[in-house]
C-alpha positions in Angstrom: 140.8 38.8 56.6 142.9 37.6 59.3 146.2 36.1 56.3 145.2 39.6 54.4 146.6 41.8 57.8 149.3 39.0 58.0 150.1 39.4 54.5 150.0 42.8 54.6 152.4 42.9 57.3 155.0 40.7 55.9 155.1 42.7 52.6 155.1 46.8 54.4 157.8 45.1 57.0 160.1 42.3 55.3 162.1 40.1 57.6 165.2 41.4 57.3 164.0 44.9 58.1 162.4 43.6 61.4 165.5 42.2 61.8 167.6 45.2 61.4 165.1 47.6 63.7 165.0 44.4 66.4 169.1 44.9 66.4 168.8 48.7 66.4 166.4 48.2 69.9 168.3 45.8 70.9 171.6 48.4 70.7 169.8 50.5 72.3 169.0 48.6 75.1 172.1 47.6 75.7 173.4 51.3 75.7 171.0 51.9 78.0 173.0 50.2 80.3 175.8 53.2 80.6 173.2 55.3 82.8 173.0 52.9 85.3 174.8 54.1 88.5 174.1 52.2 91.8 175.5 49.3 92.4 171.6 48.0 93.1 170.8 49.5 89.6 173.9 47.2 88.1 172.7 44.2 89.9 169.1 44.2 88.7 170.2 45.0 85.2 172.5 42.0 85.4 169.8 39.4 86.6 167.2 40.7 84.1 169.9 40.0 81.4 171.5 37.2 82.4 167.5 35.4 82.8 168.0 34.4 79.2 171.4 33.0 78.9 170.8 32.9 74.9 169.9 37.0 74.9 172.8 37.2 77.3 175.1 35.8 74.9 173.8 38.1 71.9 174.0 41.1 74.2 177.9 40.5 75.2 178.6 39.1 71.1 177.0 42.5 70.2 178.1 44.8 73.0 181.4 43.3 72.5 181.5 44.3 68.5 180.2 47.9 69.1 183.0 48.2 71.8 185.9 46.7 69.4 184.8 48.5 66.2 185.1 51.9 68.2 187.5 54.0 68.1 189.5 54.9 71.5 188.1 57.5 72.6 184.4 56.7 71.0 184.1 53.9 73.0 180.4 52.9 73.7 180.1 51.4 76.9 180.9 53.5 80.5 181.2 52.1 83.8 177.9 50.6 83.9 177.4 48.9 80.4 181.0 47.3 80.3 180.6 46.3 84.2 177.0 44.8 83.4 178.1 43.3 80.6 181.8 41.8 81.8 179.5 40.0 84.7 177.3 38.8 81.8 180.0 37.5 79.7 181.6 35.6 82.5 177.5 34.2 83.3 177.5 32.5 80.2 181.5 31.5 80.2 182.7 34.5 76.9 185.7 34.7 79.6 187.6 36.7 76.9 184.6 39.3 76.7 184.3 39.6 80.1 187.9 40.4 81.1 187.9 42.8 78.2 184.7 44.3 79.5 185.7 44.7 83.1 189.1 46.3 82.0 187.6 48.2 80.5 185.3 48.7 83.3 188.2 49.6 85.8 189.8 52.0 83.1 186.6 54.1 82.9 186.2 54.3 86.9 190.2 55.0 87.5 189.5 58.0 84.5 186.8 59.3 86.8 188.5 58.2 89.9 185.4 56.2 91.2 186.9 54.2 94.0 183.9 52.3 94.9 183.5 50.9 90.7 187.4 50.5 90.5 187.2 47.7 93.2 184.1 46.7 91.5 185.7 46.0 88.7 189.0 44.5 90.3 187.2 42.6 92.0 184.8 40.7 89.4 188.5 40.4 87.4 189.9 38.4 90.7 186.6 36.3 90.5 186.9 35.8 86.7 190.2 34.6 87.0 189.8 32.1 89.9 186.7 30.8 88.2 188.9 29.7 85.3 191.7 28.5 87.7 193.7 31.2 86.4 195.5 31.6 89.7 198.4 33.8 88.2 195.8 36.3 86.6 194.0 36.6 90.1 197.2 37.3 91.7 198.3 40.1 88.8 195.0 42.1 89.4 195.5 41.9 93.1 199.0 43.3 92.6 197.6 45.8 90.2 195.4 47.1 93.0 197.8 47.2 95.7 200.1 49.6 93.5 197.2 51.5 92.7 197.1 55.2 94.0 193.6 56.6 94.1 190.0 57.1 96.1 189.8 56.0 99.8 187.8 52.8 99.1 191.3 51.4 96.5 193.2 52.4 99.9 190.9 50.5 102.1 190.9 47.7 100.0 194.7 47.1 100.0 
């Protein structure tokens, strides 16, 4: 009885479908991520990620795709999903999806003049590019910032 249900299963719900439906949660999940808000939020979402390196590195290979094959102004991921998963990325070394992610993470939070995620953002840039002794790129962001005109916490952190 036990192979019947089994067998049953298999044939009502092929592979590939399971598959598909397991990508479509998955994308979901990881849109999810754009509601997050707090900074405590953003951190807790990271760790439960970034627990499996090997779903971390499908979430930023996926995230990554949904964000390029948008259009400009359809992209995907806010503040919170390209912040979450920029720290990700640089977690399991996709330094290329991570700067791209946290760009994009400090684009979206300069938009909405959020001063608190811009420095965020700048500042998970500075630690991406010291962690690949990049020593230029580190200095470029903190340039970047220091021209920046925007919300008291940009001021306060020139």
């Amino acid at each position: 009885l036990g192979l019947l249900a089994a067998g049953l299963a298999l044939l009502l719900n092929p592979p590939a479908v399971r598959a598909g439906q397991d990508e479509d949660a998955f994308k979901a999940d990881l849109l999810k991520l754009n509601d997050l808000k707090t900074e405590d939020a953003l951190l807790k979402a990271l760790r439960a990620l970034i627990k499996d390196r090997e779903k971390a590195k499908k979430a930023v290979a996926l995230g990554t795709k949904l964000q390029k094959d948008a259009k400009d102004g359809d992209k995907p991921f806010s503040f919170g999903g390209a912040y979450v998963l920029g720290r990700a990325a640089h977690v399991v070394k996709n330094y290329d999806a991570a700067a791209y992610f946290l760009e994009h993470a400090a684009e979206v939070a300069a938009k909405a003049e959020r001063g608190e995620q811009m420095v965020q953002a700048y500042a998970r840039l500075v630690d991406l590019s010291m962690d690949q002794k990049k020593y230029q790129d580190a200095v470029d962001v903190c340039e970047r910032v220091v021209e920046l005109k925007g919300p008291d916490e940009i001021e306060n952190a020139q």
